[in-house]
Each structure stands twice: as C-alpha cells, then as structure tokens.
C-alpha positions as CSV (number, residue, x, y, z in Angstrom):
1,X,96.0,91.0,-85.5
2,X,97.5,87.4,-86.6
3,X,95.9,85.7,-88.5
4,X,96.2,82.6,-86.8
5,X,93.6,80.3,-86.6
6,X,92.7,78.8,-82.6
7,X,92.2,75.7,-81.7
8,X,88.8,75.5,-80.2
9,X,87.6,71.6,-78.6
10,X,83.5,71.9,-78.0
11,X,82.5,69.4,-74.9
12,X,79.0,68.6,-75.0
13,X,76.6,65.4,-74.8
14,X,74.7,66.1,-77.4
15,X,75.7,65.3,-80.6
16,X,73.1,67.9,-82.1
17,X,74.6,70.8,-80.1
18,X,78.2,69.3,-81.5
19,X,77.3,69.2,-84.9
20,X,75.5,72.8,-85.4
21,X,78.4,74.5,-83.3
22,X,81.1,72.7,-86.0
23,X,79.4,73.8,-88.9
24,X,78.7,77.4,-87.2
25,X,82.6,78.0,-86.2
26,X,84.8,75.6,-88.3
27,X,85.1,79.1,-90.9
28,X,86.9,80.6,-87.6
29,X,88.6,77.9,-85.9
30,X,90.4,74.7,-85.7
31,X,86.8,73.3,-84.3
32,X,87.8,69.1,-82.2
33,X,84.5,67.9,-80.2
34,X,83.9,65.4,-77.0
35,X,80.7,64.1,-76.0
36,X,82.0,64.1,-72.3
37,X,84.7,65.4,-69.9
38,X,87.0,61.9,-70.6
39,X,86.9,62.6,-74.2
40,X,87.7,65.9,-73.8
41,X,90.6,64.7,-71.3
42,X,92.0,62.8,-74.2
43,X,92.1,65.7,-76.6
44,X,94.2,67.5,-73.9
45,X,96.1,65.0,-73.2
46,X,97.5,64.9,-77.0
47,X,98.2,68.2,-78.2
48,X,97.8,71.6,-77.1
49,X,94.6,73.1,-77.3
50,X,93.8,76.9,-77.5
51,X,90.2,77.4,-76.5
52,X,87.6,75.1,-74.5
53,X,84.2,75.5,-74.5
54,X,82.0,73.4,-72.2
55,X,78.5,72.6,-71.2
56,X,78.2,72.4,-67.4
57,X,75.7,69.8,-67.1
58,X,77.2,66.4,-68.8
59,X,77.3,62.8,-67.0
60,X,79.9,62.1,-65.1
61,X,82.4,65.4,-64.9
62,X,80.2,68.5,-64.9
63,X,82.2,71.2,-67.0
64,X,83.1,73.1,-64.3
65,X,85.0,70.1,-62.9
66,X,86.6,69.9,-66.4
67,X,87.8,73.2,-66.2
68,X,89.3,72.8,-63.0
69,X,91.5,69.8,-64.2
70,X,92.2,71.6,-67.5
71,X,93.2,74.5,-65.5
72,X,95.8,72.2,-63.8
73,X,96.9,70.3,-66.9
74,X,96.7,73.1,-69.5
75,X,96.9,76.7,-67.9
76,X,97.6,78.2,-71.2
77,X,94.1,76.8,-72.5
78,X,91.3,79.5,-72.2
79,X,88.3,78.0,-70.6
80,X,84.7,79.0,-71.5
81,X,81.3,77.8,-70.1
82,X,77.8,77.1,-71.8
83,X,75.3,76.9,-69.0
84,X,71.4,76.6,-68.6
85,X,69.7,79.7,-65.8
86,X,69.9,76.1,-63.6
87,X,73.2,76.1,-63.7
88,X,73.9,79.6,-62.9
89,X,74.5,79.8,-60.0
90,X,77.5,76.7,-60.2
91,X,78.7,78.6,-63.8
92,X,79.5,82.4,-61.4
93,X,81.0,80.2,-58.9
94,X,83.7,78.7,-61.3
95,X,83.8,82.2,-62.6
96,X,84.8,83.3,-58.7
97,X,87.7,80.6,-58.8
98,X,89.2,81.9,-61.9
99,X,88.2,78.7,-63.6
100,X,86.5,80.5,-66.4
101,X,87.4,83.4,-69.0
102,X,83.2,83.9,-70.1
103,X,80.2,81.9,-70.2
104,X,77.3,81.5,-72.3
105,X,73.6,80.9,-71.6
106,X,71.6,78.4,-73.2
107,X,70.2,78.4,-75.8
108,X,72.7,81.1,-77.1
109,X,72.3,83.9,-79.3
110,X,75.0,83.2,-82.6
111,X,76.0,86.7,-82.6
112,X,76.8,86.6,-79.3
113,X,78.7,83.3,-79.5
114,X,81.2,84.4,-82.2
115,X,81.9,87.8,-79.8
116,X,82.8,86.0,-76.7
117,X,84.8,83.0,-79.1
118,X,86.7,86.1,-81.4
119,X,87.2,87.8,-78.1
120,X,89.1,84.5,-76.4
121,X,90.7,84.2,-79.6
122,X,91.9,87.7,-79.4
123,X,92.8,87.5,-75.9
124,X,94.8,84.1,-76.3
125,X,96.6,85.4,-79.5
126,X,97.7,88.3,-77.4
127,X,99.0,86.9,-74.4
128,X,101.1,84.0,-76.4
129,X,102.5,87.0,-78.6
130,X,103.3,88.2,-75.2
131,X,105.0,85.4,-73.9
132,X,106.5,85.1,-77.3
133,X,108.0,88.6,-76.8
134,X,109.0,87.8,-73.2
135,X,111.1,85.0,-74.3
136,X,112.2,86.9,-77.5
137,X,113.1,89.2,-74.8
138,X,114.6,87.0,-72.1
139,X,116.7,85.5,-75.6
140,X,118.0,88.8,-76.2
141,X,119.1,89.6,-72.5
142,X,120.6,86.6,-72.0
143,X,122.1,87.2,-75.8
144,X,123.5,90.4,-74.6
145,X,124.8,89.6,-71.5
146,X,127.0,86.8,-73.0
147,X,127.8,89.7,-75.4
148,X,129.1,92.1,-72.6
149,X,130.8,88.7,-70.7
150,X,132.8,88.7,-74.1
151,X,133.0,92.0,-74.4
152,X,134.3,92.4,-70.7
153,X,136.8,89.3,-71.0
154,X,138.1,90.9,-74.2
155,X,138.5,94.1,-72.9
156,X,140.2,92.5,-70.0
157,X,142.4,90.8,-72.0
158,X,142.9,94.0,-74.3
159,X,143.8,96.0,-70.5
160,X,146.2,93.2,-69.9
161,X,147.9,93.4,-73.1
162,X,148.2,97.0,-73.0
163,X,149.4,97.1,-69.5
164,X,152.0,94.6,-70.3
165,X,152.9,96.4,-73.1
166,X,153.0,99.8,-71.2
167,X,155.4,98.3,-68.9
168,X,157.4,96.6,-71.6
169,X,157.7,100.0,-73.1
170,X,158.4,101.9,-69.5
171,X,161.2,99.1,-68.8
172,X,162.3,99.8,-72.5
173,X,162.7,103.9,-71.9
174,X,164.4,103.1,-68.3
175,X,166.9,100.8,-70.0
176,X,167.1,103.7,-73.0
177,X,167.3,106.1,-70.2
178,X,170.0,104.6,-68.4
179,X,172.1,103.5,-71.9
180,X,172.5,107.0,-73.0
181,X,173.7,108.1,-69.2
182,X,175.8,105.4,-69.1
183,X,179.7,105.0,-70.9
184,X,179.6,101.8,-72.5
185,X,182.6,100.9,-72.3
186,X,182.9,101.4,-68.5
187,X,179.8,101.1,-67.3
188,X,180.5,104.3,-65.5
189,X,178.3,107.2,-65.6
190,X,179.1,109.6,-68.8
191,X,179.0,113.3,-69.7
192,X,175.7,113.9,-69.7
193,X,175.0,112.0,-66.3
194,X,177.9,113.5,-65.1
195,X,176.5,116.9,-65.9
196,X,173.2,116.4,-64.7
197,X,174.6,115.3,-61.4
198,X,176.7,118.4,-61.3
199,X,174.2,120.8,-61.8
200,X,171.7,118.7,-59.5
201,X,174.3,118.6,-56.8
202,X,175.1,122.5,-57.3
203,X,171.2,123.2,-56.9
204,X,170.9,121.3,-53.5
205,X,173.2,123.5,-52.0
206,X,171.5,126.6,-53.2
207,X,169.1,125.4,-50.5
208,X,171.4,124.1,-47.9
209,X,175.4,125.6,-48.6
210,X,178.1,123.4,-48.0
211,X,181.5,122.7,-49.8
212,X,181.9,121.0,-52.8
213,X,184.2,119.4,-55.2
214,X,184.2,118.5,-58.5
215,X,187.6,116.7,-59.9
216,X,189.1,116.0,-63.1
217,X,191.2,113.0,-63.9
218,X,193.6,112.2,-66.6
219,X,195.3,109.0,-67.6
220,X,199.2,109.9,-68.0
221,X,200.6,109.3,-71.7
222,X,197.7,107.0,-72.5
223,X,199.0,107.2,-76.3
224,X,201.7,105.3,-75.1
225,X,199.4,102.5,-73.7
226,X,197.7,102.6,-77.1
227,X,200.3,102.0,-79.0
228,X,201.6,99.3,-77.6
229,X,198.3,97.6,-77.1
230,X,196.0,99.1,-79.5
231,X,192.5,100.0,-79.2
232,X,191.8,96.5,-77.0
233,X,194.8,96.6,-74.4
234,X,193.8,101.0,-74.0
235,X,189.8,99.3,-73.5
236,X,190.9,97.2,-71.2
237,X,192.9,99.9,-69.2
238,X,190.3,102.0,-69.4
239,X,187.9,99.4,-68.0
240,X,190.2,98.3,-65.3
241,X,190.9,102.0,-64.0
242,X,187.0,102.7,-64.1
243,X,186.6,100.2,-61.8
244,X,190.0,100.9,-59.4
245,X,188.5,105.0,-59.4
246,X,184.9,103.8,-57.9
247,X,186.7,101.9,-55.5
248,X,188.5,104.7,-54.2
249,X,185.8,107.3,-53.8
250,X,183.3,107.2,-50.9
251,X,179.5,105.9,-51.3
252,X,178.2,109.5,-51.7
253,X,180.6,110.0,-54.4
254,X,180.3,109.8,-58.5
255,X,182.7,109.2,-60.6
256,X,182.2,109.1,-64.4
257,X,183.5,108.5,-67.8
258,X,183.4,112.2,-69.8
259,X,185.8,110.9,-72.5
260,X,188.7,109.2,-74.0
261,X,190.9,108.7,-70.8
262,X,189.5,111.3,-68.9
263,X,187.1,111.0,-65.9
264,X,185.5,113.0,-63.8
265,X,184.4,113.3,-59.4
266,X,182.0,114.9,-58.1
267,X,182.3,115.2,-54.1
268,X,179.3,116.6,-52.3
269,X,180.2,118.0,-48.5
270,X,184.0,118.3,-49.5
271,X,186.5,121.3,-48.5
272,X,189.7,121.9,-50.0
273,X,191.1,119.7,-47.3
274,X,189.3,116.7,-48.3
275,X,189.2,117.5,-51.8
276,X,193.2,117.0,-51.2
277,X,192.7,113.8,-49.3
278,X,190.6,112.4,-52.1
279,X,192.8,113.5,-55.1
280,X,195.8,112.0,-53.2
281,X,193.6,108.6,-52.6
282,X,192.8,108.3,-56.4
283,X,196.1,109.3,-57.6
284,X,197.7,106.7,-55.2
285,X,195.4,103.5,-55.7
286,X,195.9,103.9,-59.3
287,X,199.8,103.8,-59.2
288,X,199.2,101.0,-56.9
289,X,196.9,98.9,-58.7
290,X,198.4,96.5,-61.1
291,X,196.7,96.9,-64.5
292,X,197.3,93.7,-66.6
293,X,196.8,93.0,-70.6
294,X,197.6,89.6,-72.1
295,X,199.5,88.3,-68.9
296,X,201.6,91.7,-69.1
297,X,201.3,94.4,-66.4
298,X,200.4,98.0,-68.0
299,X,202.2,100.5,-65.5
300,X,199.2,103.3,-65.5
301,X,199.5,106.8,-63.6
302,X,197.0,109.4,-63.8
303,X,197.0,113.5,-63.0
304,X,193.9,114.9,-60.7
305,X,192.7,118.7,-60.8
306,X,190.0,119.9,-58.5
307,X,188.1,122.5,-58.1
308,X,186.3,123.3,-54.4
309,X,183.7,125.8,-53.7
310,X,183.3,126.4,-49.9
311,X,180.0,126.7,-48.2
312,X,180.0,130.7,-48.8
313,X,180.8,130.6,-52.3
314,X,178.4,131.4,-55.2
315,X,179.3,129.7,-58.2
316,X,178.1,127.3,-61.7
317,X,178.9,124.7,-62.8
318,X,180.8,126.3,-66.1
319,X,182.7,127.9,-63.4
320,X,183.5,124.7,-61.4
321,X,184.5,122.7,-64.2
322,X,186.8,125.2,-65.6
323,X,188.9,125.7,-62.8
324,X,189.0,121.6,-62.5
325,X,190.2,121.6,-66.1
326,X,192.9,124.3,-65.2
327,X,193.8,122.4,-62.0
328,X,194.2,119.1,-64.6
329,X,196.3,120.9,-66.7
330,X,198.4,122.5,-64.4
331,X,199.2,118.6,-63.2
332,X,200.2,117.5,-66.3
333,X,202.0,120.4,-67.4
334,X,204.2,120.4,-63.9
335,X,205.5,116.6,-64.0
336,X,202.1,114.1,-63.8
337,X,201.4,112.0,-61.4
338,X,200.6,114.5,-59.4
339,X,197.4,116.1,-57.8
340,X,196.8,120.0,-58.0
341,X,193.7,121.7,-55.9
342,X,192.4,125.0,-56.8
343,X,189.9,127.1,-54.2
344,X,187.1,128.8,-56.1
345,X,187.6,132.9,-54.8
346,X,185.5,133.7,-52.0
347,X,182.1,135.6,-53.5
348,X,179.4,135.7,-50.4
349,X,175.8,134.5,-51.3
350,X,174.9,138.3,-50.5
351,X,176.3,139.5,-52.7
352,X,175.2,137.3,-56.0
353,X,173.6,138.3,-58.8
C-alpha cells in the first residue's frame, strides 16, 4: 500500500470535538477543520480534499446537506458521517442516496474511528491508483495507436516504394528483354528472336497444320558497298534495307536481322506459291528502292532462298532453315538478284517419329 498520506477536513461546531479528533488523527492524516458547512465549503473550494468527515447536526447546513453539495463539487472526495441515534434515521437516508461512504455514532469508539478512516483511506488510495492506471492506460493506447498510424503510414510508404521499384525493375527486364531480341542497328528483330519465332510458329501448327515459309535474304556484294563507304555508308545500307524489307512483307509477317547483311522471313499460312510471290516482292522493292549515302545513291540488290513446308509436312526448324540456306546459296551461286524456292519432301504427319 502507498504510503501516501490523505487529506482528511473534520466539520464540526464544536471546537472540543475539533481539537481532540486533530490531535487523535494528525499521526495519520493531513488533518484541515471547519466549524460549519461554509467553512468547510471554503476548504473545497481551494484545493482538493481526500476525505470529509462531518457531523450531521450543525447550524445552518446539516452534514448531510454538505455532502450532497460536496458530492456535486468534489465527487472524487470520500464523504463520511458522524451522527447522534437522533440523527439516525436522516444519516441511513444519505447513506440510501449514495451520499455517504460510512458513518459513525456519537460518541465514537477510537478504535473504531481509525478503521472506518484507514478503510476510506485505503479505499481512496485505490481507486485514484486506479484512475491513475486507467489514464496510464488510456496514455499508452493512445501512445500506441499513434505508434501503429506511423507504423501503417511507413509501411505504406515502404509498399509504395517497393512497388515503384518493382515496376521500375519489371520495365527495366522488358526493356532488357526486348534489347537482347532486338538488332541494334536495325531495330529489327535478331537471331534469337528470330529463332524463338521460328520454333513458336512451327509449334502452332503442330496443333493446327498449315503451310509455312521461312526465307533467307542476302545483300549482293555488300563488301563492295563497304569499301566504298566504310563501316557508316554499309550501317546506313543496312538500316535503309531493314526498313524497305518490313515494308514489303505482310502484317503477319517477321522479318529479322540474323547477321552481317543477312536477314531472315518467316511466313506463317504460306505455300510455295506465295512463298514465290513474296521472295519476288522483296527482291523487287529492293532493286527498286533508292538507297542513298552522303547525297550518293548506293545501287543495292539482294538474293532470297526459301524454304516451304506444306500443311502435310513434318518438319524442324534445323530442317527449315537449312534448306533456306541451300535455297540462298543456290541464288547467289547462279547469278544474284534472283529468288530460288525449295519444297521441303512430302513426310505425312502419320508417319513421324
């Protein structure tokens, strides 16, 4: 138990009963006295005081009247009640009310008197430690839910940055992604894309069999074009004919860069008849495009090889792409400028594998 020491303010009219109660409890108490309910009013009225202890019968305010208004003006007081077996009956009233914590009888017993005090003491020690640890209490919640706010925004704000940096880093890979598919010089598709699509193209119509065509094309005597314009003026070539190539090919088409001068088609839904009709379109709109370097025109021609599978063929795309490459060669090695088409040999899906 604390060992605090209450505040007690005896209210009596006579200045006997004041006196021998002082000198009884001042060892235990803060003892204040008030010959009448006014004086005791005054006390109140100036600082806070822990217990009250009242005669009923006084001039003026009885005690129970006292308690009422100290009941209104300090709730946190505890109120006691020395009576006379007159006043009995008014004291259990007041008691009824909730007025009054005990009550004593006159003359009282001094044992008796330091219970009933100790035991208000006790009991208003206990409920302000109570109230104490309510708003120690209400501190902390309110302590710790401005904690979690913070916690929350900073978490937030941690989610945020993350997120943004997750998508920084997604964006990031994508561009990765699409720099090491992508020739740099042309902006076209290379190799690797190129073979992807192949073999992605030549999976699809595993499922749903269909021509198709994958082409090989070749700049004619590109040395030449290097050496008279070096590196830049075979770039810009290069550039130029990536460009004039994408415009000849249809939307469902891909043309790519797979190295040096060489490019390469690949024609989904296409037969050796329009494997023809393309190789002829690209070898055309190349010879007629004007290809320019430093205000000079660069006379370019190229060579086209392809290689079709039909709609009943089995095949890979090793196979494909070497039969392209034979078809190329067989271009160049009979004049350039020239388009050759080679028909994979029929092999039915039946009989595979």
């Amino acid at each position: 138990m604390s060992r605090y020491k209450c505040s007690l303010l005896i209210v009596d009219d006579e200045p006997a009963i004041l006196d021998t109660l002082t000198i009884l409890l001042s060892n235990e108490f803060d003892v204040l006295t008030a010959d009448c309910a006014a004086a005791a009013q005054k006390h109140l009225e100036k600082r806070e005081i822990d217990l009250i202890l009242t005669d009923q019968k006084m001039p003026g305010i009885t005690g129970v009247e006292l308690l009422e208004w100290v009941k209104a003006h300090s709730p946190k007081t505890i109120r006691l009640m020395m009576t006379g077996f007159a006043e009995l009956e008014e004291t259990i009233s007041a008691i009824n009310k909730g007025q009054v914590f005990r009550f004593l009888l006159k003359p009282w017993q001094t044992d008796n008197l330091l219970d009933v005090l100790r035991t208000a003491a006790k009991t208003f020690v206990l409920e302000r430690s109570h109230e104490q640890l309510l708003d120690e209490l209400r501190h902390l919640n309110e302590k710790l839910r401005d904690m979690n706010l913070e916690l929350e925004k900073r978490v937030a704000e941690r989610t945020k940055s993350l997120e943004e940096a997750y998508h920084e880093l997604e964006h990031k890979n994508k561009m990765l992604e699409k720099l090491a598919l992508t020739d740099p010089l042309t902006n076209l598709p290379n190799r690797r894309a190129m073979d992807r699509l192949a073999e992605r193209e030549l999976r699809r119509r595993e499922r749903y069999p269909g021509p198709l065509a994958i082409g090989m094309i070749d700049v004619d005597h590109f040395k030449n074009i290097n050496d008279r314009y070096l590196l830049p003026g075979g770039d810009k070539v290069l550039i130029d004919l990536g460009r004039c190539l994408n415009g000849s090919v249809r939307t469902v088409d891909f043309v790519g860069r797979i190295g040096g001068e060489e490019f390469m088609v690949i024609a989904p839904e296409t037969d050796m008849e329009g494997a023809l009709v393309l190789a002829e379109r690209i070898r055309t709109s190349v010879a007629n495009n004007m290809f320019h370097y430093k205000d000079e025109t660069v006379p370019v021609r190229v060579s086209v090889g392809f290689a079709v599978a039909g709609p009943d063929i089995v095949t890979d795309y090793e196979t494909m792409k070497h039969l392209a490459a034979a078809a190329l060669a067989e271009a160049k090695h009979t004049g350039r400028d020239k388009s050759v088409i080679k028909a994979l040999p029929k092999l039915p899906f039946e009989q595979a594998g």
